[in-house]
LUMPADO-126373 format. One record per residue: residue in one letter; residue number from 1; chain; x, y negated, z of N, C-alpha, C in turn. Coordinates in steps of 0.2 Angstrom, whole numbers, plus 2048, in hexadecimal, padded with zeros to 3 digits. Layout:
residues N
ATOM residuo num cadena n.u n.v n.w ca.u ca.v ca.w c.u c.v c.w
ATOM       A NUM      A   X   Y   Z    X    Y    Z   X   Y   Z
...
***
This chain:
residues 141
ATOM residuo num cadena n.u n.v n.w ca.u ca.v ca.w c.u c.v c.w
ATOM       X   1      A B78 2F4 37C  B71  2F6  37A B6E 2F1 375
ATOM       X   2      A B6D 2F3 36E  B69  2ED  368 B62 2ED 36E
ATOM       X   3      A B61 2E6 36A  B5C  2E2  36C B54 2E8 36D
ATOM       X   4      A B54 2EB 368  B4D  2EE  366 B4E 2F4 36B
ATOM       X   5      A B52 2F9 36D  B51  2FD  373 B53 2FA 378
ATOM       X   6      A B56 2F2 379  B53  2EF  380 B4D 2ED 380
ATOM       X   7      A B49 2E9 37C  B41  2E8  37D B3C 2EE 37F
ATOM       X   8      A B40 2F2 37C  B3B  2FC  37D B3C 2FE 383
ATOM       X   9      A B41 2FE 385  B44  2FE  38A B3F 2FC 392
ATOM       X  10      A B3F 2F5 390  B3C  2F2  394 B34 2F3 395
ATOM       X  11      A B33 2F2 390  B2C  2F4  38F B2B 2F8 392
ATOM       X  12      A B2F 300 390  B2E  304  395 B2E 306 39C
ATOM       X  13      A B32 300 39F  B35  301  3A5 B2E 2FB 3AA
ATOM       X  14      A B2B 2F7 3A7  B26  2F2  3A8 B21 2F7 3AA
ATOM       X  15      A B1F 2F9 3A3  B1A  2FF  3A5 B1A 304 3A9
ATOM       X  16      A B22 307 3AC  B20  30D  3B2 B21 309 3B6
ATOM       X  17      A B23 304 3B9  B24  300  3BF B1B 2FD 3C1
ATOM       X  18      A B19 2F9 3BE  B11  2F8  3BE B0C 2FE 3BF
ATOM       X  19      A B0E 305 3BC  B0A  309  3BB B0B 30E 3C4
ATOM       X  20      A B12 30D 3C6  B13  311  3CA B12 30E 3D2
ATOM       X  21      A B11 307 3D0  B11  301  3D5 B19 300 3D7
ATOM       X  22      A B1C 300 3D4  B24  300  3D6 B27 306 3D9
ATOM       X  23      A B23 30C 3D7  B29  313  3D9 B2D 316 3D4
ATOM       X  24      A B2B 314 3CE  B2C  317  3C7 B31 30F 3C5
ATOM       X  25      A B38 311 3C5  B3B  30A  3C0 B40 305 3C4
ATOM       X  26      A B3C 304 3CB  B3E  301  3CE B46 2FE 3D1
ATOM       X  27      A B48 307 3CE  B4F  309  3CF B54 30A 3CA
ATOM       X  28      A B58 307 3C9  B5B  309  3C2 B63 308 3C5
ATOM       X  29      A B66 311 3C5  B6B  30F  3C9 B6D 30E 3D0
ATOM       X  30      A B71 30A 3D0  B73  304  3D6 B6D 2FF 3D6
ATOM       X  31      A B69 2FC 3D1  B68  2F8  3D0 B60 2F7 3D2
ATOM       X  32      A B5D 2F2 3D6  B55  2F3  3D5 B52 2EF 3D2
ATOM       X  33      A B4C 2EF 3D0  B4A  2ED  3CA B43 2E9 3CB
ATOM       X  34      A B42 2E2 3CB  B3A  2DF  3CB B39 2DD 3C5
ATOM       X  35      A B32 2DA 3C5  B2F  2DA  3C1 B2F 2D1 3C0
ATOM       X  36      A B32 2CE 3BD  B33  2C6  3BE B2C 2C3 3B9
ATOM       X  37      A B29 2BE 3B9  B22  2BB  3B6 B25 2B3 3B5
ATOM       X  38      A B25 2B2 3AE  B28  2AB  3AB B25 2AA 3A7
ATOM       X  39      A B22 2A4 3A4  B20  2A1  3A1 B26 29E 39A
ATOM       X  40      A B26 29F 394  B2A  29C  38F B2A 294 390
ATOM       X  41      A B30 293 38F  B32  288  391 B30 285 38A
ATOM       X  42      A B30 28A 384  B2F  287  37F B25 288 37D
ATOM       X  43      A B27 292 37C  B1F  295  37A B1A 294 37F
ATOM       X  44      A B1B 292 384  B14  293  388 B13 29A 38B
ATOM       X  45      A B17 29F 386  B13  2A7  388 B16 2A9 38F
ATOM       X  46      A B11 2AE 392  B14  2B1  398 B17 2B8 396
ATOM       X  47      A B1C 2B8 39B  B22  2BD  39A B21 2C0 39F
ATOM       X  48      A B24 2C7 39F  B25  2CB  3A6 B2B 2CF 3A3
ATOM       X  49      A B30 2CE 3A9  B35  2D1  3A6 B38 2D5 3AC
ATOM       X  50      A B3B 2DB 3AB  B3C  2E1  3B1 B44 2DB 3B1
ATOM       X  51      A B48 2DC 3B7  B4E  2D8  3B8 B50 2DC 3BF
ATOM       X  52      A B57 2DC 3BF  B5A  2DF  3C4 B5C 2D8 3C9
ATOM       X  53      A B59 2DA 3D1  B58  2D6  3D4 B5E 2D6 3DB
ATOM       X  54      A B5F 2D2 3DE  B61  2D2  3E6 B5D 2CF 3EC
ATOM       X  55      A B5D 2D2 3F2  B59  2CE  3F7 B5E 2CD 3FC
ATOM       X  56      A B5C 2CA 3FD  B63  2C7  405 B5F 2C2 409
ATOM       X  57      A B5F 2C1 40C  B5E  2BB  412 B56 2BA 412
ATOM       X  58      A B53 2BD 410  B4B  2BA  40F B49 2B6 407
ATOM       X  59      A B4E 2B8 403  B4D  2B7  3FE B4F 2BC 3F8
ATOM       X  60      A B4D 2BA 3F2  B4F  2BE  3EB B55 2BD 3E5
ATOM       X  61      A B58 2BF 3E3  B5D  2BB  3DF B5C 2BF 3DA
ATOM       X  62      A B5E 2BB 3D4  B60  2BF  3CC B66 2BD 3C9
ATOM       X  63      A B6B 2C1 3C6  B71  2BF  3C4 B70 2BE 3BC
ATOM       X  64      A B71 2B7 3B8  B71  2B8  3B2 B74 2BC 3AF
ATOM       X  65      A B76 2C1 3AF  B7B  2C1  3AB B7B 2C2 3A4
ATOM       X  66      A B75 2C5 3A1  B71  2C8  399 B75 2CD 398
ATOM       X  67      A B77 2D0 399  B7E  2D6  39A B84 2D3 395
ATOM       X  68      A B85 2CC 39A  B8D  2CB  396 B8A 2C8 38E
ATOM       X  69      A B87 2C6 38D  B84  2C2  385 B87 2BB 387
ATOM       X  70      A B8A 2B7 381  B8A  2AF  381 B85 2AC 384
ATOM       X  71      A B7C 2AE 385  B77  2A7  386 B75 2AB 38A
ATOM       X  72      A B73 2A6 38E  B6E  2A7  394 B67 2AA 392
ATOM       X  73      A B65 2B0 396  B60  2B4  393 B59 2AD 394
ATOM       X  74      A B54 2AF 38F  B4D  2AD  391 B4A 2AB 396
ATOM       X  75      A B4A 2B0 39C  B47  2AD  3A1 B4B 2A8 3A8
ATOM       X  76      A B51 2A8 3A6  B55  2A4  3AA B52 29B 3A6
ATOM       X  77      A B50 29C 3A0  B4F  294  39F B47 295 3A0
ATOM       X  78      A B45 297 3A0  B3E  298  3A2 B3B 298 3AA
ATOM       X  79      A B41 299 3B0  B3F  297  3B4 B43 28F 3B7
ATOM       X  80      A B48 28E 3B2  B48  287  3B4 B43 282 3B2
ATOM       X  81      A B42 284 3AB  B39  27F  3AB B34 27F 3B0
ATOM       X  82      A B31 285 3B2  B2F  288  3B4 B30 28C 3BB
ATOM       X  83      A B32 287 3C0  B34  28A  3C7 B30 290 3CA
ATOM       X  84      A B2A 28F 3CA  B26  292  3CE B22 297 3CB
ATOM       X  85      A B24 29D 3CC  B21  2A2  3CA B1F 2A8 3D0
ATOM       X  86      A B1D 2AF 3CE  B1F  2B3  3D2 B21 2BB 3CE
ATOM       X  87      A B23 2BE 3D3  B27  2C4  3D2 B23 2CA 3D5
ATOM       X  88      A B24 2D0 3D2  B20  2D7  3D5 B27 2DB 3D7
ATOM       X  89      A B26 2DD 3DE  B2B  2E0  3E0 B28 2E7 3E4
ATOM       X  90      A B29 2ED 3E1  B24  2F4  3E5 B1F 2F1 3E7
ATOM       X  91      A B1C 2F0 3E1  B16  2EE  3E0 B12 2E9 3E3
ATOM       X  92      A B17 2E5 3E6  B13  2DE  3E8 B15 2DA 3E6
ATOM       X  93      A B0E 2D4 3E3  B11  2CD  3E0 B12 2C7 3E7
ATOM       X  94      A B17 2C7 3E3  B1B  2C0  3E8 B1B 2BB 3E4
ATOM       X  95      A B1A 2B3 3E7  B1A  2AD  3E3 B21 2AC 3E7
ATOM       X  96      A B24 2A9 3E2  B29  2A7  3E2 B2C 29F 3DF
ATOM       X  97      A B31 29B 3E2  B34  295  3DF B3C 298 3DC
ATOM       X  98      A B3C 296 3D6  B45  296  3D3 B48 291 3D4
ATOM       X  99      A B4F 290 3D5  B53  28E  3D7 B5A 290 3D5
ATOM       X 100      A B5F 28D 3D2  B64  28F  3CE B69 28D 3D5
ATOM       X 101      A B6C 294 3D4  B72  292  3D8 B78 28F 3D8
ATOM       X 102      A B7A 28C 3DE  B81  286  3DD B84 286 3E3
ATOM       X 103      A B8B 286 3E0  B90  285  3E7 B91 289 3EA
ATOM       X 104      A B90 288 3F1  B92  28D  3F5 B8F 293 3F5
ATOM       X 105      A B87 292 3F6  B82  297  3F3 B84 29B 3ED
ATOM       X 106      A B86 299 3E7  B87  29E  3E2 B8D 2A4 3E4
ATOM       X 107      A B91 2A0 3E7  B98  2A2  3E8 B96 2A7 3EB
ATOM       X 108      A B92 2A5 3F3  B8F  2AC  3F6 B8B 2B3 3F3
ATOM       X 109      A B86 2B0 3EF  B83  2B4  3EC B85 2B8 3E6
ATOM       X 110      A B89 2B6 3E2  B8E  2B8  3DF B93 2BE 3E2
ATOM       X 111      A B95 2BD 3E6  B9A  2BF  3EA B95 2C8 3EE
ATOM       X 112      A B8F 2C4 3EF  B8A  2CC  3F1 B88 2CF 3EB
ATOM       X 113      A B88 2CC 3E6  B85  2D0  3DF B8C 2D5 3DD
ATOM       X 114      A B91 2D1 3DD  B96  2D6  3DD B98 2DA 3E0
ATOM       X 115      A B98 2DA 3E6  B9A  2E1  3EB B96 2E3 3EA
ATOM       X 116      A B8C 2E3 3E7  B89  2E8  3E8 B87 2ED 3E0
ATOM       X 117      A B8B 2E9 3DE  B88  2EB  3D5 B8F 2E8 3D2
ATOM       X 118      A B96 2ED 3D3  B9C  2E7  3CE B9C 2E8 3C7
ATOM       X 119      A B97 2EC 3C4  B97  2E9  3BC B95 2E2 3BB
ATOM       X 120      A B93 2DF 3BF  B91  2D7  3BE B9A 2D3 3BB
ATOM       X 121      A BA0 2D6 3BE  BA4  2D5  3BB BA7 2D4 3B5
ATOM       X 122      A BA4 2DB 3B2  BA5  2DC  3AA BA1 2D8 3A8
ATOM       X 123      A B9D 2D4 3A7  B98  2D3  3A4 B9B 2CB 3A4
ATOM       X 124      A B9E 2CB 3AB  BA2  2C2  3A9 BA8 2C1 3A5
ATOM       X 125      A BAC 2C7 3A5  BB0  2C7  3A1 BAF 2C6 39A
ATOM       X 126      A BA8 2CB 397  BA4  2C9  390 BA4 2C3 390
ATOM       X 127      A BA2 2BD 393  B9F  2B8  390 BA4 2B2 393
ATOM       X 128      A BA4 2AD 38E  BA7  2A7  392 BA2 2A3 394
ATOM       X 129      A B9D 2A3 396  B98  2A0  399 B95 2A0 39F
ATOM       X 130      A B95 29C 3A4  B93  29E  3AC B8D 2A2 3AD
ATOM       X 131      A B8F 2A6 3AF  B89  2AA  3B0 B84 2A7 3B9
ATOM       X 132      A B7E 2A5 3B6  B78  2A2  3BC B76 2A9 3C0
ATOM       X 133      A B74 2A3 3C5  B72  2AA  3CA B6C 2A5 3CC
ATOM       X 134      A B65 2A8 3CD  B60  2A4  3CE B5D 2A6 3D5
ATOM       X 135      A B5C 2A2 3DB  B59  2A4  3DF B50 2A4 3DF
ATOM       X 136      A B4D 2AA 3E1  B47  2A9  3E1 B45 2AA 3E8
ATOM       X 137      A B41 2A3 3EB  B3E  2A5  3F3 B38 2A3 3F1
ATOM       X 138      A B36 2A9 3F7  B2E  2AC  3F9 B2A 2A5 3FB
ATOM       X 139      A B25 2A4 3F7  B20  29E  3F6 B1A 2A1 3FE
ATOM       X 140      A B1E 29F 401  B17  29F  40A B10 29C 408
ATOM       X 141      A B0B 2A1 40A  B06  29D  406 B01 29C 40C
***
C-alpha cells in the first residue's frame, strides 16, 4: 500500500471507529483495531493512529512491525519519549504507560502475536530489523 492510500486509509478508519464508538473499524480481519494517542518526540503534534492491537493478561500489546518497512513506524519512537499516553478501545479511553518489550516477555508476546495473526512472519522476513513490541498497561486511576 503507497503511503498516500495508507494515510486515506486511516483517516478513514479513525473516523468510523470514533463515529461508531468502536463498532464500525474496529475489526479488520483477524485483526482488532485501537485507536492509539502520541504525541511527536520531535513536533510536539498529537497523533491518533488506528493500530492493530493484542490483549492478554490484563494488559495491551502492539507489534511494530510497519508492514515489514526498514524504520520503525512514528509512533513506536513517540511513545518511547513519551511513555504515557492513552488508548480508545470500543469506545473507551484508557490511560495507559508504554513499555518496550524484552527478553523473555518479547519472546512470549511475540510467540502469541504469532499464532494469532501469522502474517507478523512475513513482515520479519521483509525487514532486517527487529521488529518492537510495546507493552501498554492500564494507568489505575
Amino acid at each position: 500500500m503507497n503511503k498516500l492510500s495508507l494515510k486515506i486509509f486511516m483517516a478513514i478508519n479513525t473516523f468510523a471507529i470514533r463515529a461508531s464508538r468502536g463498532r464500525i473499524g474496529s475489526q479488520l480481519g483477524s485483526q482488532t483495531i485501537l485507536l492509539l494517542h502520541s504525541r511527536g518526540h520531535r513536533s510536539g503534534r498529537e497523533y491518533v493512529t488506528p493500530i492493530a492491537y493484542f490483549q492478554t493478561d490484563g494488559f495491551f500489546f502492539l507489534v511494530g512491525s510497519n508492514w515489514g518497512k526498514d524504520t520503525n513506524a512514528g509512533w513506536y519512537h513517540n511513545l518511547l519519549a513519551q511513555p504515557r499516553t492513552r488508548i480508545e478501545v470500543r469506545g473507551k479511553n484508557i490511560p495507559v504507560e508504554a513499555h518496550p518489550a524484552e527478553g523473555a516477555e518479547y519472546e512470549r508476546l511475540w510467540s502469541y502475536a504469532i499464532e494469532h495473526h501469522p502474517p507478523y512472519l512475513h513482515y520479519k522476513e521483509m525487514t532486517s530489523r527487529h521488529i518492537p513490541i510495546i507493552v501498554l498497561a492500564p494507568i489505575i486511576q
